[in-house]
N, C-alpha and C positions, 0 to 999 in steps of 0.2 A: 774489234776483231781479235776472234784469240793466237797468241803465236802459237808458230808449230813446236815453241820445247815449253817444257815446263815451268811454272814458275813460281819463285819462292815470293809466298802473302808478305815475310817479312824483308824485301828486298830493301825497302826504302831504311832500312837501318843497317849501316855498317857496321855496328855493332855488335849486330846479332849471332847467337851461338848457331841458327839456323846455315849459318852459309857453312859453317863444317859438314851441314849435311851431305854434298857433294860438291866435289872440287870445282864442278863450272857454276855453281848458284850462283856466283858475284856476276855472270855474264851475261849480256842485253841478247835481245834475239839477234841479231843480227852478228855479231861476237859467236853466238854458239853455234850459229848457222856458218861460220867460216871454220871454228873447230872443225864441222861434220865433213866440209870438203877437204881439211886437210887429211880427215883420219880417210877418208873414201880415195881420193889421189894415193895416200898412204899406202891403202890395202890392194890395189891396182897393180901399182909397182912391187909390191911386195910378191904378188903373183908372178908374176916372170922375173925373180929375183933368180938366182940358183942356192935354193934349197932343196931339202931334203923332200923327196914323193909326200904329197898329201900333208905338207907340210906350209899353212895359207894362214891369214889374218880374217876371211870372210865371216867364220861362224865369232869369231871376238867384235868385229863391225856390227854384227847381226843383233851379239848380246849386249854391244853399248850402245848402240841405237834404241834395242826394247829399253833399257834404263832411264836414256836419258833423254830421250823423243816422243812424243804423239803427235797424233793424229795421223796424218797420208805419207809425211817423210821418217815417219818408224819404222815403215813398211818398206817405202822406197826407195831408201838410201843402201842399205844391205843388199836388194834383190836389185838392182839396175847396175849394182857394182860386178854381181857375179855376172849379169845380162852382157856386160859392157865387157867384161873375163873373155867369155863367153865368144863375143864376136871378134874379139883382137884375136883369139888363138883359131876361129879358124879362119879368117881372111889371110894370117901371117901363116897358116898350115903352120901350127905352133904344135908337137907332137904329142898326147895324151890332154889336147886342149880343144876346146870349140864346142861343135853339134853331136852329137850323140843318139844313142837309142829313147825314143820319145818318152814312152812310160820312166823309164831310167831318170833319163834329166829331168821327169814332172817333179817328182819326189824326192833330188836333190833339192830342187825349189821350196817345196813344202816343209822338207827337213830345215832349209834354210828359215823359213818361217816363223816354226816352229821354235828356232834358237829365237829367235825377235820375242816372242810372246813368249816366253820363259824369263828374258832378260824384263820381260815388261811384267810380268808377275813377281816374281820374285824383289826387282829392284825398287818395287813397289812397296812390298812386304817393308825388303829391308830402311827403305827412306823412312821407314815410320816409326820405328825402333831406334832405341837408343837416345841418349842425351846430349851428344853435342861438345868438341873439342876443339880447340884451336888443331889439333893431332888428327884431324878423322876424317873416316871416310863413312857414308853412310849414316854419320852423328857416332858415329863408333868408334874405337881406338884404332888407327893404323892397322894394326895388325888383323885384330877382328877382320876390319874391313874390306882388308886385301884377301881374308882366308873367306869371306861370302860370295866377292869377285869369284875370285877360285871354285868355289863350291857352286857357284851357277853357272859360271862354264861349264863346271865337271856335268852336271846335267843336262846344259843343252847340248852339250857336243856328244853327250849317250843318249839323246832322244834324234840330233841326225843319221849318228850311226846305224840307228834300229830302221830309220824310213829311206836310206840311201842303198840300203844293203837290202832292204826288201824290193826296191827299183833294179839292182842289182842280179836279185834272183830273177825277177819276171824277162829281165834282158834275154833272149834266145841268145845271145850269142855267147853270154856266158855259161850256155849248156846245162846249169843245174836242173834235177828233175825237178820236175812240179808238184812236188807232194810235203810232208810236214819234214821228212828225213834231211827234201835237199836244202829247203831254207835255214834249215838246222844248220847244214854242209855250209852254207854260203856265210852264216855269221861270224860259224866258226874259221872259215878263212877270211873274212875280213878282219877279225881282230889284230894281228900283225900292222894292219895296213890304220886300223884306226888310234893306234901307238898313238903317230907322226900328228895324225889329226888334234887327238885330246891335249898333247902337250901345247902344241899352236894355239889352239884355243883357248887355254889357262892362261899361256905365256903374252900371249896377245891381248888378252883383255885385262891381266894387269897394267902389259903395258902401256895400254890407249888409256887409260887409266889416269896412270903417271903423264902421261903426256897432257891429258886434259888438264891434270893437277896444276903441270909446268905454265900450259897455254892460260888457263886463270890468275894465274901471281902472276904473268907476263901484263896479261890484259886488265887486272884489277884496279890500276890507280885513273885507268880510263871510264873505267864503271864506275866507279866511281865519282869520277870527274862529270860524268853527264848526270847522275842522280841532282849535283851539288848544281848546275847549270840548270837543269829543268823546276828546282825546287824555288831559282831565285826568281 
């Protein structure tokens, strides 16, 4: 049966330059399946943290999910987080949280999606490039690394922009007309507000990143340990 994360053909060698490919390669499913609930509990709490308006970890969960996830829990571990957002803010009557205008919240969802299958395109791309460092991310230098992180955020979080803000226009209560002018009107006022978002989602997806990195050298000499136990 296949696991739900990926996995490295060359696991069974500790040696191999392949685990610089990404920071959790050295880690069993069950290991990376505890990662995904800490980063998910993470992004939860972070939500009713007191930050700054539109200011969330969801589209950084979304794009390290598409990275480092398949099959049903790529999907579902980003969209049950926001789900789960979602029903705490309005059972708690949590203010600017909860249920919403239907069309509106579809296409937050699908924006939210939409970052998943970006994070899974791209991170795809990038696992397959590059040579491989004791230093890397991706098989790439550190820095590279962190600057593709970066750059596939910067895209997913301008591909939810364009489909949260087109839910945005269709909303009647936010008034805009209905023609090419007002959707115009409406992107151009959401940019202000997608500031707070892009930087989240940069800042966030390096850091679940790092944190992966951290949670792999934590968990490493135990992967370790069960290769050397399973192989005796």
């Amino acid at each position: 049966m296949p696991t739900p994360f990926r996995e490295d053909s060359r696991l069974s060698d500790p040696t191999s330059s392949s685990l610089a490919a990404s920071p959790t390669a050295i880690l069993t499913p069950g290991l990376r399946l505890m990662l995904m609930v800490l980063l998910l509990g993470l992004t939860l709490a972070l939500r009713f943290a007191p930050l700054p308006e539109n200011f969330s970890a969801f589209g950084a969960l979304a794009i390290f999910c598409g990275m480092f996830a398949r099959g049903g829990l790529r999907w579902w571990f980003p969209l049950l987080a926001l789900f789960a957002a979602d029903c705490i803010g309005q059972l708690a009557r949590v203010p600017g949280m909860g249920f919403y205008h239907p069309e509106s919240m579809l296409l937050n969802y699908a924006g939210l999606a939409v970052m998943i299958l970006v994070g899974a395109v791209l991170g795809n791309w990038s696992g397959r490039s590059g040579t491989g460092s004791g230093k890397a991310l991706f098989g790439i230098s550190l820095p590279l690394g962190v600057a593709r992180i970066a750059a596939t955020a910067l895209i997913a979080s301008a591909c939810f922009f364009l489909l949260s803000n087109f839910g945005a226009w269709l909303d009647p209560l936010m008034q805009y007309e209905k023609s090419p002018a007002g959707l115009l009107q409406c992107y151009v006022a959401g940019l202000p507000f997608w500031r707070a978002t892009l930087v989240s989602d940069v800042l966030f997806s390096v850091g679940f990143w790092a944190f992966a990195a951290l949670f792999a050298s934590v968990a490493k000499p135990r992967a370790l340990a069960g290769q050397k136990v399973s192989r005796s």
